[in-house]
C-alpha positions in Angstrom: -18.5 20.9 -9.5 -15.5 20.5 -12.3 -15.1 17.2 -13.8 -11.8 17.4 -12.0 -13.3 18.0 -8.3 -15.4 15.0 -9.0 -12.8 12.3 -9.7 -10.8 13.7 -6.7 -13.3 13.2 -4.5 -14.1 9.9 -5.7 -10.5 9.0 -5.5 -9.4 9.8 -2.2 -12.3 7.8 0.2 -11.0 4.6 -1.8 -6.9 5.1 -0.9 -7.9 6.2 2.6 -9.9 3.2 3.1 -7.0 1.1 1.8 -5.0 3.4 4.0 -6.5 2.0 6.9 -6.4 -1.1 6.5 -3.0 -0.9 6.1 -1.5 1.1 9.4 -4.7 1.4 11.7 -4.2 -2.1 12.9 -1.6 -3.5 11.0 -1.2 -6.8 13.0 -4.7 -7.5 12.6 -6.4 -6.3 9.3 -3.2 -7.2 7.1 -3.2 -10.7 8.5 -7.3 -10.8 8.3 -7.3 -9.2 4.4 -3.9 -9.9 2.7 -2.4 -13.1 5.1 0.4 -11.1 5.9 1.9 -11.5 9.2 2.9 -8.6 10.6 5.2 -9.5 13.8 8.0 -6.7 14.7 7.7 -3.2 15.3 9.7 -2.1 12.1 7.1 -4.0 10.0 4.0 -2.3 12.1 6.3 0.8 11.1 6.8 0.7 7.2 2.8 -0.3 7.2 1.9 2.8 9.2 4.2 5.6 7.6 2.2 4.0 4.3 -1.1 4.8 6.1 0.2 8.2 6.9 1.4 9.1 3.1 -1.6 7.9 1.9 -4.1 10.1 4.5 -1.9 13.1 3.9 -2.5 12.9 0.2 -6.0 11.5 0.1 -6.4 15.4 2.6 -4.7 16.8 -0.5 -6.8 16.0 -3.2 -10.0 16.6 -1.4 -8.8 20.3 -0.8 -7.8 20.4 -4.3 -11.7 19.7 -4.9 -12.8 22.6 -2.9 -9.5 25.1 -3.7 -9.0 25.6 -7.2 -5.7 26.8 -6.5 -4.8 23.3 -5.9 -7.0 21.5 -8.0 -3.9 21.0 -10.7 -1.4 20.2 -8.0 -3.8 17.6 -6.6 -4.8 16.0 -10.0 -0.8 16.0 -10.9 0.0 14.2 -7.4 -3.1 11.4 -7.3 -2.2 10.8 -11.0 1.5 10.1 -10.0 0.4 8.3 -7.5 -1.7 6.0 -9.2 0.8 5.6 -11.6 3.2 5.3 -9.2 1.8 2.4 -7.7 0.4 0.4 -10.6 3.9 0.2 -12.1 5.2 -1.0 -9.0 2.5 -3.6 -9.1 3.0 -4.8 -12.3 6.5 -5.0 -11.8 6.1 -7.1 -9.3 3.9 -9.6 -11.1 6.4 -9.7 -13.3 8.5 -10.2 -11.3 7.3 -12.2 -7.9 4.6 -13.7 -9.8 0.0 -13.2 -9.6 -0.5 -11.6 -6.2 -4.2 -12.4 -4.7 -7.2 -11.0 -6.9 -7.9 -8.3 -4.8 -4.4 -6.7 -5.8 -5.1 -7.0 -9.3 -8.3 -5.8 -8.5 -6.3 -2.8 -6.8 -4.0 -2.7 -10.0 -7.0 -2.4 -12.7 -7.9 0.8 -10.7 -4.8 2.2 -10.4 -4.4 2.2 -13.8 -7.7 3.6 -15.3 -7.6 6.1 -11.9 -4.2 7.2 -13.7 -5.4 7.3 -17.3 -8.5 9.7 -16.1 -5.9 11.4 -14.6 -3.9 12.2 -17.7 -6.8 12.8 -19.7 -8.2 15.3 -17.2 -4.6 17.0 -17.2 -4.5 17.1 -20.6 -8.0 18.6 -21.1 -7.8 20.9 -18.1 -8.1 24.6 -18.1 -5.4 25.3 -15.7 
């Protein structure tokens, strides 16, 4: 297994996890996890259409394990991604303010998730 399969694979069980805890049950787990109240239909929306997005990719970069077709395509995306969403973080600590720890937590991830990302890129063979 590639360096590059491997950090796929340990990527995508973590965002489909989060995934799920943001559209299974919106109403409940968001409330329970993040104290956010989730209380109209177009809120339950936006949080599942997340959930979706992040499944469909999180299916993406584990075939980009397997297929090495992909592989490059799936690195590319989950690095985008990741820094996708720790830029949107940060800007919103600068922003809105600290979130709770377990969004910086998040944050600290995304970032290093994104910098392996670039380094694999970079040091690929595709």
């Amino acid at each position: 297994m590639t360096r590059e399969s491997l950090c796929l694979l340990l990527i995508a069980p973590g965002v489909l996890a989060v995934s799920l805890s943001y559209g299974l049950y919106p109403e409940i787990t968001l409330k329970y996890l993040y104290d956010i109240k989730v209380n109209s239909t177009n809120l339950a929306n936006i949080f599942r259409a997340i959930m979706g997005l992040y499944i469909a990719l999180s299916i993406f970069w584990v075939a980009g394990a397997f297929k090495k077709s992909l592989r490059l395509a799936a690195l590319w995306s989950m690095t985008i991604f990741m820094t996708g969403i720790a830029l949107g973080r940060i800007l919103s600590i600068i922003i809105d303010g600290f979130p709770y720890p377990i969004f910086l937590f998040y944050t600290g991830i995304e970032i290093f998730s994104a910098s392996i990302g670039f380094y694999l890129i970079k040091n690929s063979n595709y």
